[in-house]
Backbone as JSON Lines, residues from 0, in Angstrom:
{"i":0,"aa":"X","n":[27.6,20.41,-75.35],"ca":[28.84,19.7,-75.13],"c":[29.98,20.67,-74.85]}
{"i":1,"aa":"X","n":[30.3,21.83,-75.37],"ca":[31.17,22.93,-75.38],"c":[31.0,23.47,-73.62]}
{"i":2,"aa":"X","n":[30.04,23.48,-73.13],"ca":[29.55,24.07,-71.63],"c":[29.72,22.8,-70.99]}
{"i":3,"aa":"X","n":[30.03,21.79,-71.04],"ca":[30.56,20.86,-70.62],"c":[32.13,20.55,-70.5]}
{"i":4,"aa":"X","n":[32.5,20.74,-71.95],"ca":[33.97,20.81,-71.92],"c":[34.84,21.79,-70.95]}
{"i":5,"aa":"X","n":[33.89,23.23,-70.97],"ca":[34.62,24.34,-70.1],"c":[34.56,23.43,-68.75]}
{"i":6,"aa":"X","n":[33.32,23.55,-68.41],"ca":[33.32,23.11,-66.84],"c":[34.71,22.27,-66.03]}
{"i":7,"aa":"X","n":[34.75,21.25,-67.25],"ca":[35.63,20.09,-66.46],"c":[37.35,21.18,-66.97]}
{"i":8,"aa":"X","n":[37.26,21.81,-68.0],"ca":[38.36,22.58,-67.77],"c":[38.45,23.78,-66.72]}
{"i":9,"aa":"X","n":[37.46,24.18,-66.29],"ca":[37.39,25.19,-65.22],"c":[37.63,24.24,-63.76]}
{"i":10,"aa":"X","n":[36.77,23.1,-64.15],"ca":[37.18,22.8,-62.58],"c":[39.17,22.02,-62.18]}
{"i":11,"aa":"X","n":[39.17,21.72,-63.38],"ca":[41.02,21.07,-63.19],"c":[41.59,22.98,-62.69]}
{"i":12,"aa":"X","n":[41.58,23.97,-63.32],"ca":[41.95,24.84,-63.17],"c":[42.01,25.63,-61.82]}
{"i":13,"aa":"X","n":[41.05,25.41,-61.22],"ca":[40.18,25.74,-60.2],"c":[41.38,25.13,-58.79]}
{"i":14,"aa":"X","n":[41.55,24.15,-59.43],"ca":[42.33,23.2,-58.12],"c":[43.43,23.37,-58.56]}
{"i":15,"aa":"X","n":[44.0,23.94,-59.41],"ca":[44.89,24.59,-60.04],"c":[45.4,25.75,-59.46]}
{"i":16,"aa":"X","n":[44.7,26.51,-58.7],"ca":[44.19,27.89,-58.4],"c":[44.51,28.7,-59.32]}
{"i":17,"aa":"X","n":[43.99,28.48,-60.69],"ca":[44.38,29.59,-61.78],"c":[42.58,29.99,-62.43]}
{"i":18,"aa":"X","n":[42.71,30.93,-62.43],"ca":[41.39,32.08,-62.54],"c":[41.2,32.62,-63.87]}
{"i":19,"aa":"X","n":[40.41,31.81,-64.98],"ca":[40.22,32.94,-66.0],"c":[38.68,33.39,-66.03]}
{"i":20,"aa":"X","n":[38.73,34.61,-66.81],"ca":[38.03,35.88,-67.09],"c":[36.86,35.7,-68.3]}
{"i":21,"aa":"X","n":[37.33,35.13,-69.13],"ca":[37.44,35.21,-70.45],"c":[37.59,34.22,-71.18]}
{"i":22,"aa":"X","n":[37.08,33.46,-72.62],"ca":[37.28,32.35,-73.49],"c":[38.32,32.59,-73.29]}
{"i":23,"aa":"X","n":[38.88,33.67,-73.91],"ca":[40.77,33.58,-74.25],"c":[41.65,33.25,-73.02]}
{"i":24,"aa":"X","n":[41.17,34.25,-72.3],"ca":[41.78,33.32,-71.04],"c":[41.74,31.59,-70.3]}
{"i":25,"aa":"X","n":[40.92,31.2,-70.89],"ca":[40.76,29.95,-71.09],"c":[41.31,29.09,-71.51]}
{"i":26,"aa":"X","n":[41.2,29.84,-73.13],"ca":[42.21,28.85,-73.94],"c":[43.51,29.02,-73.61]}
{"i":27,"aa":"X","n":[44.3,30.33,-73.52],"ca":[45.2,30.34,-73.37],"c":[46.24,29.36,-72.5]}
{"i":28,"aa":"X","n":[44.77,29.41,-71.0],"ca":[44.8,28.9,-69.49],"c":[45.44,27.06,-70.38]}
{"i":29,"aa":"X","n":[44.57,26.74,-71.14],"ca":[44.78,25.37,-72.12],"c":[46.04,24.89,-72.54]}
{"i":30,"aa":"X","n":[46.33,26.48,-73.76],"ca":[46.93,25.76,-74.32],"c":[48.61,25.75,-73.41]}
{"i":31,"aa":"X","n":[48.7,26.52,-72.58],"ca":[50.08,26.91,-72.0],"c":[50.05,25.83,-70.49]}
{"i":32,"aa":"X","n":[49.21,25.6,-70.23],"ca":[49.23,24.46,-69.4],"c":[49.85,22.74,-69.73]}
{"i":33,"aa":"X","n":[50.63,22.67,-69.41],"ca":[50.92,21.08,-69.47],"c":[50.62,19.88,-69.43]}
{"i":34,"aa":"X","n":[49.91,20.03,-68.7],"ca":[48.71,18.79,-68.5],"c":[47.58,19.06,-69.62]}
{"i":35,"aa":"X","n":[47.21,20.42,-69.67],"ca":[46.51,20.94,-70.76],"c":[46.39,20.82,-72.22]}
{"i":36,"aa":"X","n":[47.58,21.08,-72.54],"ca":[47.28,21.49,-74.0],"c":[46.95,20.19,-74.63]}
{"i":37,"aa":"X","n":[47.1,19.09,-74.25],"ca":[46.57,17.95,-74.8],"c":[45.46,17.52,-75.51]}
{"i":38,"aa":"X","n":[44.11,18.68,-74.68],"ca":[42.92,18.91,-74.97],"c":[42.38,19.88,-76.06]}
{"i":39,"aa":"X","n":[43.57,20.75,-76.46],"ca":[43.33,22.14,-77.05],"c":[42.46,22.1,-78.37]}
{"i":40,"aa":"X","n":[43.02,20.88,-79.16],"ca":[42.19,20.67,-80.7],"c":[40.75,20.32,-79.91]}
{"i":41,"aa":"X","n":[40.59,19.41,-79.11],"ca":[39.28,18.59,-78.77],"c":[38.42,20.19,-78.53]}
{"i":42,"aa":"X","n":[39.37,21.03,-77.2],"ca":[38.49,22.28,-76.58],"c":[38.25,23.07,-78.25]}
{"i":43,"aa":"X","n":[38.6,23.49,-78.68],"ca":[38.92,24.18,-79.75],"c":[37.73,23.55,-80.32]}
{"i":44,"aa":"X","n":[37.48,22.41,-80.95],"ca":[36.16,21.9,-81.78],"c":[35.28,21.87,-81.32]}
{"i":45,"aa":"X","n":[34.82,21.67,-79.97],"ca":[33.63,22.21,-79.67],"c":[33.2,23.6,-79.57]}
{"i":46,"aa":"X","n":[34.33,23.76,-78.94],"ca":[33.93,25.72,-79.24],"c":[33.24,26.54,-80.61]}
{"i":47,"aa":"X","n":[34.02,25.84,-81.56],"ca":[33.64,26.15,-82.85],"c":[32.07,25.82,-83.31]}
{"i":48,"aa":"X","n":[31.94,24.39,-82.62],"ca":[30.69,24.37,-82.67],"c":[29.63,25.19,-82.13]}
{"i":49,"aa":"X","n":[30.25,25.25,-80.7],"ca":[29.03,26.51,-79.84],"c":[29.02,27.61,-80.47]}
{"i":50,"aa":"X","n":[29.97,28.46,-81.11],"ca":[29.76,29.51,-81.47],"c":[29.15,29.59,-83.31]}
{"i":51,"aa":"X","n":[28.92,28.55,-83.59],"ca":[28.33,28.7,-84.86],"c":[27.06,27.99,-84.77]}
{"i":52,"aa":"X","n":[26.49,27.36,-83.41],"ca":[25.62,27.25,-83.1],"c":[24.72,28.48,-82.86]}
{"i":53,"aa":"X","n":[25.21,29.04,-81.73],"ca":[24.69,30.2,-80.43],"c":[24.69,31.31,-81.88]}
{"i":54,"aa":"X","n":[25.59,31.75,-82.61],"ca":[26.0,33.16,-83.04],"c":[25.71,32.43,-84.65]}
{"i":55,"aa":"X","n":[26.18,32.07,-85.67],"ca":[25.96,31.78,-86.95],"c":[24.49,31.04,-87.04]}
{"i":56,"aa":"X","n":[23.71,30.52,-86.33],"ca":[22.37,29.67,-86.81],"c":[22.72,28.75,-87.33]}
{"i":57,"aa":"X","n":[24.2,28.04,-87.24],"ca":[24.15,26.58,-87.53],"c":[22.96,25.59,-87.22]}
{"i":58,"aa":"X","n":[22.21,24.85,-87.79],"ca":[21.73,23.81,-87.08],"c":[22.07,22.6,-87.42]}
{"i":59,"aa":"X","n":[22.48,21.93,-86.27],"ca":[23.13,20.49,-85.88],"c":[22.2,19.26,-86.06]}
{"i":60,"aa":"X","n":[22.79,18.3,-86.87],"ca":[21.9,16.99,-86.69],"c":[22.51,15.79,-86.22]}
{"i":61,"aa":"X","n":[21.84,14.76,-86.28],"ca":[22.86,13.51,-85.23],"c":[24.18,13.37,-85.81]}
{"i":62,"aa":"X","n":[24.45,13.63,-87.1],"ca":[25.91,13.19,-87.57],"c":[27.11,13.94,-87.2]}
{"i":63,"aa":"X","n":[26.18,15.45,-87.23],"ca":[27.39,16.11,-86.37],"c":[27.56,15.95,-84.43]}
{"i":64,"aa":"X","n":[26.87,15.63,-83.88],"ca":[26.83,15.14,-82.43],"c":[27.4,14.38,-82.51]}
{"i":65,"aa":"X","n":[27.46,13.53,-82.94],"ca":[28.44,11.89,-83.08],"c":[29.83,12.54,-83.63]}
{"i":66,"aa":"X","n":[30.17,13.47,-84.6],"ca":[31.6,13.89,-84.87],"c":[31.97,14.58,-83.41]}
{"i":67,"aa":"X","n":[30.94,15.46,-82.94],"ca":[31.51,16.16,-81.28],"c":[31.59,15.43,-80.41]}
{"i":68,"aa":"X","n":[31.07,14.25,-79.79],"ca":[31.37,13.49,-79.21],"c":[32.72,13.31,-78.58]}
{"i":69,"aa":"X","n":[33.26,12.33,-79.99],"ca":[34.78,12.07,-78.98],"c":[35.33,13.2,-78.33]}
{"i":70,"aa":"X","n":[35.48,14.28,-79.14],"ca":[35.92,16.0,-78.62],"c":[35.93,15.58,-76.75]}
{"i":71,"aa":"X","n":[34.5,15.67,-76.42],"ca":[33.76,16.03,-75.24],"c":[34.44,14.73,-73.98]}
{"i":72,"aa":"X","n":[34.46,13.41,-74.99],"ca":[34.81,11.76,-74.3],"c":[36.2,11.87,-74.28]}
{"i":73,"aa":"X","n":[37.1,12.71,-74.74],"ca":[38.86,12.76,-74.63],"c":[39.01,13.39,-73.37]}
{"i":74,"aa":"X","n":[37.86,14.83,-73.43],"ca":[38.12,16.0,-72.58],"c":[37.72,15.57,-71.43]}
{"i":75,"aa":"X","n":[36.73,14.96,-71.22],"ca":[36.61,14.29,-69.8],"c":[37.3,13.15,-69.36]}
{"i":76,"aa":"X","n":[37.51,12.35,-70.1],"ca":[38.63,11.43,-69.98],"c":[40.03,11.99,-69.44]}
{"i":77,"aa":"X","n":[40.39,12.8,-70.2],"ca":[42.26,13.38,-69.91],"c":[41.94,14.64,-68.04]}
{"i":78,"aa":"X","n":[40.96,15.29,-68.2],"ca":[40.67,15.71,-66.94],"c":[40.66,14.92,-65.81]}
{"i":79,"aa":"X","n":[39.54,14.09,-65.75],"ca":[38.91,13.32,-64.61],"c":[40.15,12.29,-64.01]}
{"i":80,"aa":"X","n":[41.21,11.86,-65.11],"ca":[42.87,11.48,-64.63],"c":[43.19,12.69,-63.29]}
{"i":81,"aa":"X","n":[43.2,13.91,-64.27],"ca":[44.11,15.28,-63.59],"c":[43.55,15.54,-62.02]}
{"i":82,"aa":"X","n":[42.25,14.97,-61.76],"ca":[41.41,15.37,-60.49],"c":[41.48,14.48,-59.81]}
């Protein structure tokens, strides 16, 4: 869900013509954007998830998918407006 969330934030950006490098550049790209920062808690919670997925050995079960969810259903929602 987190590689999902980037995408649709990479692609608003993209048509944006603004270029990041980097997560941080990302978020930053997020939170300082206007149309953006709207998403920042939603981007922000999945992230947390990927990286304590990918890097800590979290393992996830349906209750937490259903808490990430909306995260992922705001972020494509408030984008797919912006495009």
């Amino acid at each position: 869900m987190f590689y999902s969330a980037l995408h649709y934030a990479r692609a608003y950006l993209l048509k944006t013509h603004v270029q990041t490098d980097s997560h941080g550049d990302l978020f930053d790209a997020i939170k300082f954007d206007p149309k953006l920062k709207g998403i920042y808690a939603q981007y922000r919670h999945l992230f947390d998830y990927g990286i304590n997925a990918r890097y800590r050995l979290n393992v996830y079960g349906r209750a937490d998918v259903e808490k990430a969810k909306p995260s992922l259903e705001f972020i494509e929602h408030h984008i797919k407006k912006l495009l």
